[in-house]
PDB file of N, H, CA, C and O in Angstrom:
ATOM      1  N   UNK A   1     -88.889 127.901  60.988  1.00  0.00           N
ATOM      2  CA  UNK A   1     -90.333 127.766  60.994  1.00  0.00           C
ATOM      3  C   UNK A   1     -90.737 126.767  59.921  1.00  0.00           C
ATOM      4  O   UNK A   1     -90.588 127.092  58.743  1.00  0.00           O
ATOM      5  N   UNK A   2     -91.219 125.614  60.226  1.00  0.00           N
ATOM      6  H   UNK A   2     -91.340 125.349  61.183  1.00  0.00           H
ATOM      7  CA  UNK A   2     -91.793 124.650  59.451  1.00  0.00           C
ATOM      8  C   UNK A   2     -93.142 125.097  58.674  1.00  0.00           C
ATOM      9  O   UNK A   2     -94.002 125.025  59.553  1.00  0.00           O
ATOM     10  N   UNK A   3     -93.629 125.427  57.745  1.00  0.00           N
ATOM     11  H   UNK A   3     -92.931 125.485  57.031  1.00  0.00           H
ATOM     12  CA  UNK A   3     -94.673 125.730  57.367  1.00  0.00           C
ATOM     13  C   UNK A   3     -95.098 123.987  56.228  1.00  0.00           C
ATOM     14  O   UNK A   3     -94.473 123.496  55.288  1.00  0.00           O
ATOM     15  N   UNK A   4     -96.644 123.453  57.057  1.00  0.00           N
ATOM     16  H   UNK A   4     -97.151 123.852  57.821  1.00  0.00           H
ATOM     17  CA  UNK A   4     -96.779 122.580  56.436  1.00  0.00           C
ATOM     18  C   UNK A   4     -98.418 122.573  55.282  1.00  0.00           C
ATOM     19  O   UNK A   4     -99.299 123.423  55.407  1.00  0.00           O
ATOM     20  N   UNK A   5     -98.465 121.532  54.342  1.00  0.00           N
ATOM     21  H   UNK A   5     -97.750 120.841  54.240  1.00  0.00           H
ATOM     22  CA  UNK A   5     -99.563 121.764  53.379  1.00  0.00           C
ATOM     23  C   UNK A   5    -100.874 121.120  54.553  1.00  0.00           C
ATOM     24  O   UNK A   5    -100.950 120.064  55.180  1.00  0.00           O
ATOM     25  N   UNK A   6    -101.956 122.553  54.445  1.00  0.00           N
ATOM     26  H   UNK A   6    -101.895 123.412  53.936  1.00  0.00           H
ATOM     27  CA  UNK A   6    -102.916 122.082  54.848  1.00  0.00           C
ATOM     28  C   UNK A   6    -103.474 120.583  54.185  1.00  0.00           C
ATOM     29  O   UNK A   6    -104.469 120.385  54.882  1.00  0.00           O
ATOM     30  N   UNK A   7    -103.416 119.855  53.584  1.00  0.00           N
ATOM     31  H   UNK A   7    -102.607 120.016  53.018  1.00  0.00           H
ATOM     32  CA  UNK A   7    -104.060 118.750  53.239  1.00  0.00           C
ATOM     33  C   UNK A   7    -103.597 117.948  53.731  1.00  0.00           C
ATOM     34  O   UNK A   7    -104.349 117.344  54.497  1.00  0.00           O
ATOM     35  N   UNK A   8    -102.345 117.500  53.650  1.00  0.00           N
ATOM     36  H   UNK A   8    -101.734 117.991  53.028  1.00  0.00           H
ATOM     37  CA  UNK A   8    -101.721 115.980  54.724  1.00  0.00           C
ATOM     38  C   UNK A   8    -100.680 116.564  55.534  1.00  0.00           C
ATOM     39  O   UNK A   8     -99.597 116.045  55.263  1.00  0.00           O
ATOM     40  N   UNK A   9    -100.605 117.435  56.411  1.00  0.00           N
ATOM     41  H   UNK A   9    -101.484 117.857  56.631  1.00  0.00           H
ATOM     42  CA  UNK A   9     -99.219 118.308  57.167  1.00  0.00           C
ATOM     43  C   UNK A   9     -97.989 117.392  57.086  1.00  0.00           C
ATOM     44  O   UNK A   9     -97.364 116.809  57.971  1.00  0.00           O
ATOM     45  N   UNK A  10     -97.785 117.458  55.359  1.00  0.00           N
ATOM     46  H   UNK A  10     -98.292 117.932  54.639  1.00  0.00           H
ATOM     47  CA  UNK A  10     -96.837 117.164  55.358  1.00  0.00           C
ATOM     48  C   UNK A  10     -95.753 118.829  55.153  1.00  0.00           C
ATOM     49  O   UNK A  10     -96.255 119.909  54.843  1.00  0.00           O
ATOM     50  N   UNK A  11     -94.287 118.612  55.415  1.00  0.00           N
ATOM     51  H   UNK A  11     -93.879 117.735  55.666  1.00  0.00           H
ATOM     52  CA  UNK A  11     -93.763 120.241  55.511  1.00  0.00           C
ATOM     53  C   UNK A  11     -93.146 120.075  53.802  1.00  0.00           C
ATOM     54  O   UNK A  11     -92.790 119.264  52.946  1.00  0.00           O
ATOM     55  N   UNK A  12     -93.318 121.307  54.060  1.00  0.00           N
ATOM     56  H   UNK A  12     -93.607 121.966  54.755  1.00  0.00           H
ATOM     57  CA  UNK A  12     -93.064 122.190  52.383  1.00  0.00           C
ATOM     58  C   UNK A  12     -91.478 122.904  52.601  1.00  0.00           C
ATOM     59  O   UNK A  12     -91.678 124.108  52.765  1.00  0.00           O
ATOM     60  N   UNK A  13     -90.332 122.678  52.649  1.00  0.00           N
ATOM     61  H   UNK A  13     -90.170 121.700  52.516  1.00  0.00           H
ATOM     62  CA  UNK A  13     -89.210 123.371  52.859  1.00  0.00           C
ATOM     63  C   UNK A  13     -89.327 124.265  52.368  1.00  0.00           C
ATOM     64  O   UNK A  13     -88.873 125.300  52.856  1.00  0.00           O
ATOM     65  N   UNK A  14     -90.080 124.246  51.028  1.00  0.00           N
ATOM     66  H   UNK A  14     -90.449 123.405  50.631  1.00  0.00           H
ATOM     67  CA  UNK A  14     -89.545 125.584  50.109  1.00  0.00           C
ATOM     68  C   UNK A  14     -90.318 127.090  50.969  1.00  0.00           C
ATOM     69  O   UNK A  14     -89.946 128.262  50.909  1.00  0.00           O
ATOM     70  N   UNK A  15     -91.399 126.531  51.675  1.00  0.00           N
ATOM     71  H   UNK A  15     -91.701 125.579  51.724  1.00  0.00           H
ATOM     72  CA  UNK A  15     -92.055 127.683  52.484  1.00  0.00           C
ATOM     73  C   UNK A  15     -91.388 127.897  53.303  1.00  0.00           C
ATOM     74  O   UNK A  15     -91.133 129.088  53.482  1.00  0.00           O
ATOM     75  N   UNK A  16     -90.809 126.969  54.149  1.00  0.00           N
ATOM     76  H   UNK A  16     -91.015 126.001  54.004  1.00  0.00           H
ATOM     77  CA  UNK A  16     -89.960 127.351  55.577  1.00  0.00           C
ATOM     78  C   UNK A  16     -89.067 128.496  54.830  1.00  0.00           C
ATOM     79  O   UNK A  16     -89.092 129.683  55.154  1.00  0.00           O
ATOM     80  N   UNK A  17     -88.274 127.945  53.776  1.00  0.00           N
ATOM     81  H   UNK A  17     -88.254 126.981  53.513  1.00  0.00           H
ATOM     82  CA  UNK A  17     -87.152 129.057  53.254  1.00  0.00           C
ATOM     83  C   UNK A  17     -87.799 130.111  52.817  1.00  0.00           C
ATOM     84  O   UNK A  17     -86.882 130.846  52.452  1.00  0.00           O
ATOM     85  N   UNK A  18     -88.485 130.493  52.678  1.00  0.00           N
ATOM     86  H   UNK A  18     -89.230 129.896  52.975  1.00  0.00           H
ATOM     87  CA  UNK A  18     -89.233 131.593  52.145  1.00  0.00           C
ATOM     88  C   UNK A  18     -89.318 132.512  53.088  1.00  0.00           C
ATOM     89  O   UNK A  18     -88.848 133.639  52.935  1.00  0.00           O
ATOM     90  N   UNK A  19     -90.013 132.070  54.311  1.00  0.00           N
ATOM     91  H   UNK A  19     -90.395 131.154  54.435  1.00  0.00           H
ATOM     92  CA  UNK A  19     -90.570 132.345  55.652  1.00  0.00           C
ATOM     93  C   UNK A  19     -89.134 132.860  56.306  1.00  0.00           C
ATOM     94  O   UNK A  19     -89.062 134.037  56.661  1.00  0.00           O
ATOM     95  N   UNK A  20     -88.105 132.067  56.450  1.00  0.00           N
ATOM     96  H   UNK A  20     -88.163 131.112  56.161  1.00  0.00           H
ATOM     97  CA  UNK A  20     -87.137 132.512  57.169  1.00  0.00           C
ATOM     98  C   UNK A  20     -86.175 133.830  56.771  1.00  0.00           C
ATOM     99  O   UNK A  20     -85.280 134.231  57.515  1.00  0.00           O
ATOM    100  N   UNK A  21     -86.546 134.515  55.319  1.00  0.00           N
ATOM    101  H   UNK A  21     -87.273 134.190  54.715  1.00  0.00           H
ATOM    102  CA  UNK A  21     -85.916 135.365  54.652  1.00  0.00           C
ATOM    103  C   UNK A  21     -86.351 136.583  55.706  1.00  0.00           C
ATOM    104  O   UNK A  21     -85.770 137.660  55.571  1.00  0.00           O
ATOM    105  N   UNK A  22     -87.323 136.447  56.715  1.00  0.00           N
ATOM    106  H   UNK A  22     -87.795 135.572  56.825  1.00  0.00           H
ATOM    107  CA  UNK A  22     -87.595 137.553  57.206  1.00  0.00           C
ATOM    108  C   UNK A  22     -88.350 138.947  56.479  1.00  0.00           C
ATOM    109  O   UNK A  22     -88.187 140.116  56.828  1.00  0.00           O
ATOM    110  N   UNK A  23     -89.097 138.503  55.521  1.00  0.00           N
ATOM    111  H   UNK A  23     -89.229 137.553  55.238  1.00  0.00           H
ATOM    112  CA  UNK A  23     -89.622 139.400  54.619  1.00  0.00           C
ATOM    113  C   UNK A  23     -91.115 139.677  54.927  1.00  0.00           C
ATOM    114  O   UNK A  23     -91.738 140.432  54.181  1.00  0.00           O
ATOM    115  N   UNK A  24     -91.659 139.153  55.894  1.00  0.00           N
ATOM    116  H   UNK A  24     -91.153 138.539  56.500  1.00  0.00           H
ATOM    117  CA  UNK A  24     -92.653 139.050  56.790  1.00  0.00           C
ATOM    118  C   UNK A  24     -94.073 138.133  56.091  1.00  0.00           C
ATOM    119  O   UNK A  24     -93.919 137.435  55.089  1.00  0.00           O
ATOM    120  N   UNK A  25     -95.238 138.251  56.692  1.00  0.00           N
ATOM    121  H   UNK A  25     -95.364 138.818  57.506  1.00  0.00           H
ATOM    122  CA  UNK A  25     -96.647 137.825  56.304  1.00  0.00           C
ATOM    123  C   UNK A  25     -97.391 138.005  55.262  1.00  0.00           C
ATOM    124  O   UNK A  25     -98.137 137.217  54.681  1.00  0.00           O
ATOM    125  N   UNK A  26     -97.074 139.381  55.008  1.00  0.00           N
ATOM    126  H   UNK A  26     -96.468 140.021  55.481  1.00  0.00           H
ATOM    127  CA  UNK A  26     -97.733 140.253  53.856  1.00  0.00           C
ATOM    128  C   UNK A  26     -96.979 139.974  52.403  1.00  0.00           C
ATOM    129  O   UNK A  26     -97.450 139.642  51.315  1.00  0.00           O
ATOM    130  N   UNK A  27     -95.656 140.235  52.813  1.00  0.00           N
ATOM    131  H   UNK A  27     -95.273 140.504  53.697  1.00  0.00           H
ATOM    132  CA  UNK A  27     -94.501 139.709  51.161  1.00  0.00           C
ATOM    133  C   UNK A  27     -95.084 138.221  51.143  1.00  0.00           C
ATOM    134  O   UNK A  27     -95.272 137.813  49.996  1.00  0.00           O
ATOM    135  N   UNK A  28     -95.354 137.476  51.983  1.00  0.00           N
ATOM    136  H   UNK A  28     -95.202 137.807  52.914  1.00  0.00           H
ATOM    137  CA  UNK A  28     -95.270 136.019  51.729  1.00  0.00           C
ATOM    138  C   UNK A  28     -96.579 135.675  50.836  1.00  0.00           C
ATOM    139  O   UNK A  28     -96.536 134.976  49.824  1.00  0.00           O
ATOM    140  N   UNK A  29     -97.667 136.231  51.327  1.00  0.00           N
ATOM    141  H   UNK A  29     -97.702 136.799  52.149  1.00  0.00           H
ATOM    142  CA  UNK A  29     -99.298 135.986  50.862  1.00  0.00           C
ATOM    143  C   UNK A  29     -98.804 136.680  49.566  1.00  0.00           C
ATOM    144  O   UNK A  29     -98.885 135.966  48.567  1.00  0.00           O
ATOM    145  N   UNK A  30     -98.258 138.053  49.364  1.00  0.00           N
ATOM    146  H   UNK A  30     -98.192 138.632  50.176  1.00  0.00           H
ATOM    147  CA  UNK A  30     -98.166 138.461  48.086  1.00  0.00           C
ATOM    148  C   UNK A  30     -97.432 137.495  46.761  1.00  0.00           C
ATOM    149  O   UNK A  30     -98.015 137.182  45.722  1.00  0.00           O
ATOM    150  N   UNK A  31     -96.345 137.226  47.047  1.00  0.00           N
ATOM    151  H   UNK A  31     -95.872 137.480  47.891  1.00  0.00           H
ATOM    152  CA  UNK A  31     -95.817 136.422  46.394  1.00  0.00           C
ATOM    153  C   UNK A  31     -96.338 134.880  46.105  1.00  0.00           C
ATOM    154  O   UNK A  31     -96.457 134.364  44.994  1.00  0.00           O
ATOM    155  N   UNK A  32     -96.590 134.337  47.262  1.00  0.00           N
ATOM    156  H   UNK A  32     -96.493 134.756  48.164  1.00  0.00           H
ATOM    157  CA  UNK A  32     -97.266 132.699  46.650  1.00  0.00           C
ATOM    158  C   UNK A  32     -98.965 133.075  46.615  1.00  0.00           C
ATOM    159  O   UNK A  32     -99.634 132.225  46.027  1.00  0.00           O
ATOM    160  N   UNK A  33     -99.541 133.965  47.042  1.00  0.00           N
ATOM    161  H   UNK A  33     -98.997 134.655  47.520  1.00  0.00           H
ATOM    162  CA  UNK A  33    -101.041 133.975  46.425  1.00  0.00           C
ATOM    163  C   UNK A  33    -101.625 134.835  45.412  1.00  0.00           C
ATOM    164  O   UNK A  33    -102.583 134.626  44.667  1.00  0.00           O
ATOM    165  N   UNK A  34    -100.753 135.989  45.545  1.00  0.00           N
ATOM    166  H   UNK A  34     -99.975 136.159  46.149  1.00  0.00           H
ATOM    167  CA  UNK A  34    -101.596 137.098  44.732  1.00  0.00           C
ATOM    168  C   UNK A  34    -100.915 137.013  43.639  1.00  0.00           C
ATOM    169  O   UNK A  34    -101.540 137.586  42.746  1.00  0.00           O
ATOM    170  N   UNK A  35     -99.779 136.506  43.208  1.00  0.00           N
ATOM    171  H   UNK A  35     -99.272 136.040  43.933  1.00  0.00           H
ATOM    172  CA  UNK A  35     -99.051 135.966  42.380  1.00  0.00           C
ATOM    173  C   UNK A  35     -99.143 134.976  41.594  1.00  0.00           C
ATOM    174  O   UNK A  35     -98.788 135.022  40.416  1.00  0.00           O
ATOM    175  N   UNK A  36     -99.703 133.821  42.245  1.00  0.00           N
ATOM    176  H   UNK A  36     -99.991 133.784  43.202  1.00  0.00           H
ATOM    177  CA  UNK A  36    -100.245 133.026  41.752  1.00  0.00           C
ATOM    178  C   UNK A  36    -101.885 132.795  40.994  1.00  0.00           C
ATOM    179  O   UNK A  36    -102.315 132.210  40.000  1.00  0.00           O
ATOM    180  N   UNK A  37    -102.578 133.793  42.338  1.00  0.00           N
ATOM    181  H   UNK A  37    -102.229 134.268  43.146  1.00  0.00           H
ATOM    182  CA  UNK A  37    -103.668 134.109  41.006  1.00  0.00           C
ATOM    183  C   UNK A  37    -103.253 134.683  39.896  1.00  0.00           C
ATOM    184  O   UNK A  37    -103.450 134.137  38.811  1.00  0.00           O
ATOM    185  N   UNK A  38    -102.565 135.967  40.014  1.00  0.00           N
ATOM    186  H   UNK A  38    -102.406 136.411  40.895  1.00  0.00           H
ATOM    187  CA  UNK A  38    -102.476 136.542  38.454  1.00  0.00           C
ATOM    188  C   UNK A  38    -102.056 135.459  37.715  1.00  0.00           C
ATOM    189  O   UNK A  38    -102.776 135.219  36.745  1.00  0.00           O
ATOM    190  N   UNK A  39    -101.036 134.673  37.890  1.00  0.00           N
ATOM    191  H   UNK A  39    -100.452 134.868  38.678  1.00  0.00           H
ATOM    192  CA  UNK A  39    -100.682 133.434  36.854  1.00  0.00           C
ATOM    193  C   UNK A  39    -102.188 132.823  36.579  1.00  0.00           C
ATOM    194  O   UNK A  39    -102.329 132.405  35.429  1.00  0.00           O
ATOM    195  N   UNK A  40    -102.707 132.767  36.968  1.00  0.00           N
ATOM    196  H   UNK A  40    -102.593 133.106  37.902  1.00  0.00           H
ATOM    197  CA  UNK A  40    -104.083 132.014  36.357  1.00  0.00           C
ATOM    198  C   UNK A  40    -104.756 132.749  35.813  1.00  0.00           C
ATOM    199  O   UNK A  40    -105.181 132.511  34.683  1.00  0.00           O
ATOM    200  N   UNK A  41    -105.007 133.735  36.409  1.00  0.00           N
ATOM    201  H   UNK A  41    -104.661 133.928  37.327  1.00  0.00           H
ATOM    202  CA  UNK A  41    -106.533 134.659  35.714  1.00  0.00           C
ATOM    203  C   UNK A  41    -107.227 134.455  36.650  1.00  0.00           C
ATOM    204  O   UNK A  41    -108.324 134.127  36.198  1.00  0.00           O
ATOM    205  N   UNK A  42    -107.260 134.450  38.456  1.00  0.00           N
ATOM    206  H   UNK A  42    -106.369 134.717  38.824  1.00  0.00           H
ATOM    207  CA  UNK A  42    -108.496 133.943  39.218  1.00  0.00           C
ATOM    208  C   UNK A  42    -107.816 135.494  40.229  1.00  0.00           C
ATOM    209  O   UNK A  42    -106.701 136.014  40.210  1.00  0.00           O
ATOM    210  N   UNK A  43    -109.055 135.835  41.010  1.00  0.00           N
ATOM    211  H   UNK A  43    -109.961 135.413  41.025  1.00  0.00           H
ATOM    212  CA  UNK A  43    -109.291 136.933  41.435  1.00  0.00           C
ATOM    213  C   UNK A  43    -108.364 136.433  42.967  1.00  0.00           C
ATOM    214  O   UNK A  43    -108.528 135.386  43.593  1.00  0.00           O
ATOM    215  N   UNK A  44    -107.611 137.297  43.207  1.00  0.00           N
ATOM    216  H   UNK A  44    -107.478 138.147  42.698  1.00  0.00           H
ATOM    217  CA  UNK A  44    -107.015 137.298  44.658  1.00  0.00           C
ATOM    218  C   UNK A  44    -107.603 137.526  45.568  1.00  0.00           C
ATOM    219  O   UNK A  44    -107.605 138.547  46.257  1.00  0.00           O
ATOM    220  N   UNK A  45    -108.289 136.393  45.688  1.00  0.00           N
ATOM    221  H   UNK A  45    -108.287 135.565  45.128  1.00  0.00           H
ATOM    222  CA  UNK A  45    -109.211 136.903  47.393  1.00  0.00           C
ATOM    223  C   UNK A  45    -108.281 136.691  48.791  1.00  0.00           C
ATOM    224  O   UNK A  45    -107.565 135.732  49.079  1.00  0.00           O
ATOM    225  N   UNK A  46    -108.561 137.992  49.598  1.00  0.00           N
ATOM    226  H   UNK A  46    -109.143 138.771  49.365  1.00  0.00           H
ATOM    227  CA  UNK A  46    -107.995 138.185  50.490  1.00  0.00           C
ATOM    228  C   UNK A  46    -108.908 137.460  51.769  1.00  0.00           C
ATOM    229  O   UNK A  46    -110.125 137.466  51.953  1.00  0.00           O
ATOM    230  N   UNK A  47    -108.034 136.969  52.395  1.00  0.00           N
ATOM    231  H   UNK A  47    -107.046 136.964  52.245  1.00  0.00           H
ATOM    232  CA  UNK A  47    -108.942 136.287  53.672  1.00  0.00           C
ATOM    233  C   UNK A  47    -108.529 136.579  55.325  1.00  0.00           C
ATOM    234  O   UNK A  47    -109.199 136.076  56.227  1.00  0.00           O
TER     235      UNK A  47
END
């Protein structure tokens, strides 16, 4: 599964590999978003 950056679809490997671990939708948003807010200090909005 190619997962590419909404801004220029260019592909992101490191997502495809992520994606292909089979760890599903929910581990994935958790780890690169809700994760990444806490690294900042910005509120995890769910969409």
């Amino acid at each position: 599964m190619a997962i590419t950056s909404p801004r220029d679809d260019h592909e992101i490997p490191e997502l495809g590999a992520l994606s292909r671990l089979g760890l599903g939708e929910e581990w994935l948003r958790a780890v690169l978003w809700e994760n990444g807010a806490r690294l900042l200090d910005l509120p995890a909005v769910h969409l």
